[in-house]
C-alpha positions as CSV (number, residue, x, y, z in Angstrom):
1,X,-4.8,6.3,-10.4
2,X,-8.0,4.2,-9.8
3,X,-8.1,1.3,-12.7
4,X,-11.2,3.2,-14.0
5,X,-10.0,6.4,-14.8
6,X,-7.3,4.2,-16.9
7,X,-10.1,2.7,-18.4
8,X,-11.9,6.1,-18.8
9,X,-9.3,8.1,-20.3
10,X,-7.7,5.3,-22.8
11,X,-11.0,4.5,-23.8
12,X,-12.0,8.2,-24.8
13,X,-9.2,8.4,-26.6
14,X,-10.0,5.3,-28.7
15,X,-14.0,6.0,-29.5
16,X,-14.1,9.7,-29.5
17,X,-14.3,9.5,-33.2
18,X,-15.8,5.9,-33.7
19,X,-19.4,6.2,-35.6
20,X,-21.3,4.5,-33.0
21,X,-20.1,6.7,-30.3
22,X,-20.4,9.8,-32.4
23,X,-24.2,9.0,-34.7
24,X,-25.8,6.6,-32.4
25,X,-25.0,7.1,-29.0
26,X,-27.2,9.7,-27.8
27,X,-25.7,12.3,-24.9
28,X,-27.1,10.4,-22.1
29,X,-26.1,7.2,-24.4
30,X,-22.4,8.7,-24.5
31,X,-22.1,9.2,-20.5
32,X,-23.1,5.7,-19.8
33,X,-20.8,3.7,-22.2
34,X,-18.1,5.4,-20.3
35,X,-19.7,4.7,-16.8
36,X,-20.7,1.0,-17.9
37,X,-16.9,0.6,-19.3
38,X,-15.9,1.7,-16.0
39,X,-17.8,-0.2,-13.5
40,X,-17.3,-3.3,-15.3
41,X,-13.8,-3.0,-14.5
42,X,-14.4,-2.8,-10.5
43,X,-17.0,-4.9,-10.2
44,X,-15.1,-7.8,-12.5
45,X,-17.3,-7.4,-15.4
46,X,-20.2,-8.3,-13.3
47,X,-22.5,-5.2,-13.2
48,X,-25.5,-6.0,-11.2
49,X,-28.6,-4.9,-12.9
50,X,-30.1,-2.7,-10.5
51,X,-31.2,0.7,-11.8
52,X,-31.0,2.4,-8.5
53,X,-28.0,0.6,-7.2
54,X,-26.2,2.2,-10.6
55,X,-27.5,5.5,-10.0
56,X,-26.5,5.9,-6.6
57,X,-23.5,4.4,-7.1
58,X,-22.8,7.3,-9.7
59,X,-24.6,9.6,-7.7
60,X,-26.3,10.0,-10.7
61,X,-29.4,12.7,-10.3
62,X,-31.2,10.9,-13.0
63,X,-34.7,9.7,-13.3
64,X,-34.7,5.6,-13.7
65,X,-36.2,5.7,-16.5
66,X,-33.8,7.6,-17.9
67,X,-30.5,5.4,-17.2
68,X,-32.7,2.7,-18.4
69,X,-33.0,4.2,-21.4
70,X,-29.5,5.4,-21.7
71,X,-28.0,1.7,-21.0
72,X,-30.6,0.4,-23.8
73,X,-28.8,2.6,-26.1
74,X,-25.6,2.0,-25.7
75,X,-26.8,-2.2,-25.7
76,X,-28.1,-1.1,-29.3
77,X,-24.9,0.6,-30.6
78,X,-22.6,-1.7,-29.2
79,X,-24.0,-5.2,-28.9
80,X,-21.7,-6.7,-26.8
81,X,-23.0,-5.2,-24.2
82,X,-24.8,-8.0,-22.7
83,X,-28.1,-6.6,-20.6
84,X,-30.0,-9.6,-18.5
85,X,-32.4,-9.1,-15.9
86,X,-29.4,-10.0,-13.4
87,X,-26.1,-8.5,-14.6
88,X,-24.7,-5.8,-17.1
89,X,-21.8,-7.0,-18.7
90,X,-19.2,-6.1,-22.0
91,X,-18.7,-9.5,-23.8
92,X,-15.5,-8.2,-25.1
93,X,-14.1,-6.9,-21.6
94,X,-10.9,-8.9,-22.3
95,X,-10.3,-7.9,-25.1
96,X,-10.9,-3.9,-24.2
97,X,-8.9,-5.0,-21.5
98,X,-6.0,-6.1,-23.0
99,X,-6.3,-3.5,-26.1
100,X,-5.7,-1.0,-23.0
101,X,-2.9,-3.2,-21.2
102,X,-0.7,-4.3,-24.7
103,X,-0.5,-8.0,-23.8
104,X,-1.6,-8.1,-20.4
105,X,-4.1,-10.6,-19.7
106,X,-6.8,-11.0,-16.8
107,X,-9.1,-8.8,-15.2
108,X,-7.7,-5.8,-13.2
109,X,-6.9,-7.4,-9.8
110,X,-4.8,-9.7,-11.2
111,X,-2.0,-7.3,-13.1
112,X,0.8,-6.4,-10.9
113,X,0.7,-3.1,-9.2
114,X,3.3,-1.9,-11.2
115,X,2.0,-2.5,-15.0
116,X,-0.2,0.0,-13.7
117,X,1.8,2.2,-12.8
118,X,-0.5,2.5,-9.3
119,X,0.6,2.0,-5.9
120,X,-0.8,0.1,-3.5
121,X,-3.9,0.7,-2.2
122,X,-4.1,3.7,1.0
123,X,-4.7,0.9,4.0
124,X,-1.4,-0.8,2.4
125,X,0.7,2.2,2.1
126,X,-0.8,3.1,5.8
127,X,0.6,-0.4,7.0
128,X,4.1,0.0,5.1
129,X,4.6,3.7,6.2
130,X,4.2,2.6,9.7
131,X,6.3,-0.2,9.5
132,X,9.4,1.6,8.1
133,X,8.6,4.3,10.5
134,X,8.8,1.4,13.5
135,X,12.3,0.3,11.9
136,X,13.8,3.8,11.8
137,X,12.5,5.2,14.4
138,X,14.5,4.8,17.9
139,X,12.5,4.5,21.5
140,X,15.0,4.6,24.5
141,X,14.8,1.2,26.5
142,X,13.5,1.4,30.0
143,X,15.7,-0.4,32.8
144,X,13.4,-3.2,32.9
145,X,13.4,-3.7,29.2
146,X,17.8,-3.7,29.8
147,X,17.4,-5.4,32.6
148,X,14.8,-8.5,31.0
149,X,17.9,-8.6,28.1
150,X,21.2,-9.2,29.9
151,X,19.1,-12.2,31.8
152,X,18.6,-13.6,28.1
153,X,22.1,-13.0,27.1
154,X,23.0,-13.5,31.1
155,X,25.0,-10.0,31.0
156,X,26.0,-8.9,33.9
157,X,25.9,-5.0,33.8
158,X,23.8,-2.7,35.7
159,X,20.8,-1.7,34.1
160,X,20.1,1.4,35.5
161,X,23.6,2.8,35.0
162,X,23.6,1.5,31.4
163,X,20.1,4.0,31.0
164,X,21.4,6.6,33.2
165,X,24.5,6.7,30.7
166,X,22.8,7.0,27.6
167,X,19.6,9.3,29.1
168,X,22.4,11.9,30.1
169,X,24.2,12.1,26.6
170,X,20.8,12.2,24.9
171,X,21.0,8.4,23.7
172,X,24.0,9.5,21.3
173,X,26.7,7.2,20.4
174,X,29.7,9.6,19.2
175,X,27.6,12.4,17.0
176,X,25.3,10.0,16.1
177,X,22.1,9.0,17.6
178,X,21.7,5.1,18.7
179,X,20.1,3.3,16.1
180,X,20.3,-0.3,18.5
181,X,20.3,-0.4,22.1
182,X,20.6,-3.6,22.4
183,X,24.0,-3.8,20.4
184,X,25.0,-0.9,23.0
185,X,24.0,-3.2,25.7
186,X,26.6,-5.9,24.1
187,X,29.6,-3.3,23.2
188,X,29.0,-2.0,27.6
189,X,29.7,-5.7,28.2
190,X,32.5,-6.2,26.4
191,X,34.1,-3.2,27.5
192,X,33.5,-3.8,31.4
193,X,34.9,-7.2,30.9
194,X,38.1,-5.4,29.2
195,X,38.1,-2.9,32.2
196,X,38.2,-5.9,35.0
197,X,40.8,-7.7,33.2
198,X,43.0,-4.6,32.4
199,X,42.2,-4.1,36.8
200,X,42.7,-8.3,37.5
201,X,46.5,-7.9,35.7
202,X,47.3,-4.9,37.4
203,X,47.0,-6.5,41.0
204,X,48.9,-9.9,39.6
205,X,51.8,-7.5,38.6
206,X,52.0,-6.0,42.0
207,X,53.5,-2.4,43.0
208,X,56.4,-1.4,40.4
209,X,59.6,-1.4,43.0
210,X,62.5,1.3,42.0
């Protein structure tokens, strides 16, 4: 959940019955000390002070004159609301901040994800998802791609044959399907060089003579 609608929903729950909020905040009044609460958590307490620029940022179908008018009352019922011809800001954003948090301290970029209780953002999880899907997910090698790795381990099997292998029992090792090729690249290896010593001790031995 965005860190505004944290904001939004703790806060409510705090002022609903506060005087200001209830005898001197009129409706517009009672709209905007959430929105103002909430903005100043994304923008870092920094709200610029651009009537349009709120409104549209709200999509707000307001006239101008009447956010101006709702953001001067909620300056008058709660004075730390600081209004300049530049920015918007709460004076006591920590401290709202931290009332909401426990002991937390810091604007909202700068609490771990998890005191949140958010995840990362959706370009992050995007990245992750795709890594994890990269690690888990198995692409057959092409011959080349074999072929390129027993020069780097200087292997001598036969690419193709190794591929040709694999591609007929549906790149399955056992019941299971190959997670590494290039461990099954290795284990062919060994086993060959097994195979041609088994064959080399055979024709030492000679024929068995009865």
């Amino acid at each position: 959940m965005p860190y505004k609608n944290f904001v939004f929903v703790k806060i409510q729950l705090s002022v609903l019955r506060e005087y200001r909020f209830t005898d001197q905040l009129t409706d517009d009044g009672k709209l905007f000390f959430f929105l103002l609460i909430s903005l100043a958590g994304l923008m870092e307490n920094k709200i610029p002070h651009k009537i349009e620029w709120i409104s549209r940022f709200f999509n707000l179908n307001m006239p101008e004159e009447r956010v101006r008018q709702a953001i001067s009352n909620v300056a008058s019922a709660f004075p730390k609301l600081l209004v300049d011809k530049d920015f918007i800001s709460w004076e006591n954003f920590e401290e709202i901040h931290n009332y909401i948090y426990g002991k937390s301290q810091g604007y909202p970029k700068d609490i771990p994800k998890k005191t949140l209780g958010i995840s990362q953002n959706k370009k992050e999880n995007k990245k992750e998802n795709k890594k994890k899907k990269e690690r888990g997910h198995f692409v057959p090698p092409s011959p080349q791609e074999v072929d390129d790795y027993c020069k780097e381990r200087q292997l001598t099997i036969d690419p193709q044959t190794f591929v040709d292998w694999y591609e007929s029992k549906g790149w399955l090792v056992g019941k299971s399907k190959m997670k590494d090729w290039r461990a099954a690249v290795r284990t062919w290896e060994r086993r060959d060089k097994k195979q041609q010593e088994k064959e080399r001790e055979e024709k030492c031995r000679g024929p068995i003579l009865y």
